[in-house]
C-alpha positions, 0 to 999 in steps of 0.5 A: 816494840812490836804488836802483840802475838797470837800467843799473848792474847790466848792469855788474857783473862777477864779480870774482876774488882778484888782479883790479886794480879800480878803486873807482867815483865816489861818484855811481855808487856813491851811485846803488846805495843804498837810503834807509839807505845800503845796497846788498843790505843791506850798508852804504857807510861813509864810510871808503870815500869816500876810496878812490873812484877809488882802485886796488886788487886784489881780496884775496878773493871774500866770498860769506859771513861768520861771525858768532862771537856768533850762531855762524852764518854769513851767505851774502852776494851780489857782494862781495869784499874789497880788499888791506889796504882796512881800517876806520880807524873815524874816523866810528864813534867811534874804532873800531879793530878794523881791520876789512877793508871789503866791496865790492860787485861794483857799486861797482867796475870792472876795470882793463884792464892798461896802462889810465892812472889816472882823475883822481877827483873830491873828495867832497862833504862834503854827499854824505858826510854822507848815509851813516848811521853811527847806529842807535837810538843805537847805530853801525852799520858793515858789521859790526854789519849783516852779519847782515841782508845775507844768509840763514842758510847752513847748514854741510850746503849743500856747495856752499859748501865747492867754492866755497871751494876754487876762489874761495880759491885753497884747497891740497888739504891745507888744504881737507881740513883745513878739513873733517876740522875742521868734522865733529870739532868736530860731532861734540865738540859732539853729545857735549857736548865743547868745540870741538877747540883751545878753551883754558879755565881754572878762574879765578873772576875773571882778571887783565888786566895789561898790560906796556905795549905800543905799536907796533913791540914785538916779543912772543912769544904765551906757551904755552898753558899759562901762557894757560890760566892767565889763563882762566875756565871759558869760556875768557875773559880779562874778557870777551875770548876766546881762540880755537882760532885763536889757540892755534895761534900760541902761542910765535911771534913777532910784531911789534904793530901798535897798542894797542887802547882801542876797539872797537864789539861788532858784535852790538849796536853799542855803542862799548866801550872795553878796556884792556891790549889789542894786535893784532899783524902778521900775526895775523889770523884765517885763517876754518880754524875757522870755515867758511872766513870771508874777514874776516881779522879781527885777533886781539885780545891780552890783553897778559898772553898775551904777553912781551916779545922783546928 
């Protein structure tokens, strides 16, 4: 793998949310990346490799990531998210946190309207195998790099939150919010408050009980109350967060979209397996709370945080 040509750079194109892309040749895109298997610090995962040539439309621009453990956020260069182009983990132990996948602007092309499908060449297997997906024996996946894709971006850069508006497609109202919160919350902190809509619970050691689950179930997210109970005083269950994001979906109604047994932490890529766990459909993260983060991340559920419906 070499770095990328001067040539490949000229056609970059400043996609935008609702954009029809189509994902370049594995040889284009292998001809971007430097010896690790990154482009501007952001790795191509070998989940990608079957999307090559494939078609889709851009979700949103990705010009920063939060990174909860280091409760920073990563500004990030020429990327964008794909609609529903999400991690299978099939190279990454099993992973399955479902992660939507960055894209560099590089290793896309716009689709002209009318334009007829390009006939993809299979990969190589011997191309695949080039792309890393190890790391002083831990796994390493865009999550686990994003904190060395891009500089720390401070929350008083203000330019940022015109940048949200405008590349989010952000209603006035939504946008508003999204302020009002970040400056609260400042302001909770520097008198030593919790976040606002952070649930904690007074349990010195909680339970993880499961209902058994699968996919397809029908749930309600219990109210706070009864979550509140299933917590520490840091507002844990065994390790797993309940975030202010999550309490604003108490009582509603979701469908489960799978069980959750294995998950890489991304802050030191170790594959850990959980117990008792579900993501549910259409509970991902919205990035209110947090800057505006694009990730769309799926919620993880302890199953004790829900009831059965039906």
């Amino acid at each position: 793998m070499t770095m990328a040509n001067e040539s490949m750079n000229t056609q970059r194109v400043h996609f935008r949310p609702g954009d029809w892309v189509e994902v370049r040749p594995l040889a284009d895109i292998l001809a971007t990346l430097d010896p690790a298997g990154r482009c501007e610090g952001l790795p191509f995962m070998p989940e990608m490799v079957p999307h090559c040539g494939c078609r889709f439309q851009v979700h949103r621009r990705a010009e920063k990531a939060f990174l909860d453990h280091h409760n920073i956020v990563v500004r990030l260069r020429n990327a964008v998210l794909l609609q529903g182009v999400r991690c299978d983990g099939r190279s990454h132990g099993g992973c399955q946190m479902n992660c939507l996948m960055f894209w560099k602007d590089a290793w896309l092309r716009p689709v002209a309207v009318g334009e007829q499908t390009a006939n993809g060449a299979f990969p190589c297997e011997s191309a695949v195998a080039q792309l890393p997906t190890w790391k002083d024996d831990k796994y390493r996946c865009q999550a686990t790099e994003l904190i060395n894709c891009g500089s720390i971006l401070p929350w008083w850069d203000f330019r940022q939150y015109a940048s949200d508006y405008s590349a989010r497609e952000m209603g006035l109202g939504d946008w508003t919010g999204m302020l009002t919160l970040l400056i609260a919350n400042k302001l909770r902190r520097a008198c030593g408050l919790k976040e606002q809509g952070v649930l904690v619970g007074h349990a010195e050691r909680t339970a993880n009980d499961g209902i058994g689950l699968k996919a397809g179930d029908s749930v309600q997210v219990k109210s706070r109350k009864e979550i509140q109970s299933t917590l520490d005083r840091s507002g844990r269950n065994r390790g797993l967060g309940f975030s202010p994001e999550m309490a604003l979906l108490c009582n509603r109604q979701f469908r489960v979209l799978r069980r959750i047994e294995r998950v890489i932490v991304e802050w030191s890529g170790e594959l850990r397996e959980i117990r008792n766990t579900v993501i549910l459909d259409g509970a991902t993260c919205t990035g209110m709370a947090r800057r505006c983060c694009p990730r769309d991340c799926h919620h993880l559920w302890r199953e004790c945080w829900l009831r059965r419906v039906g």
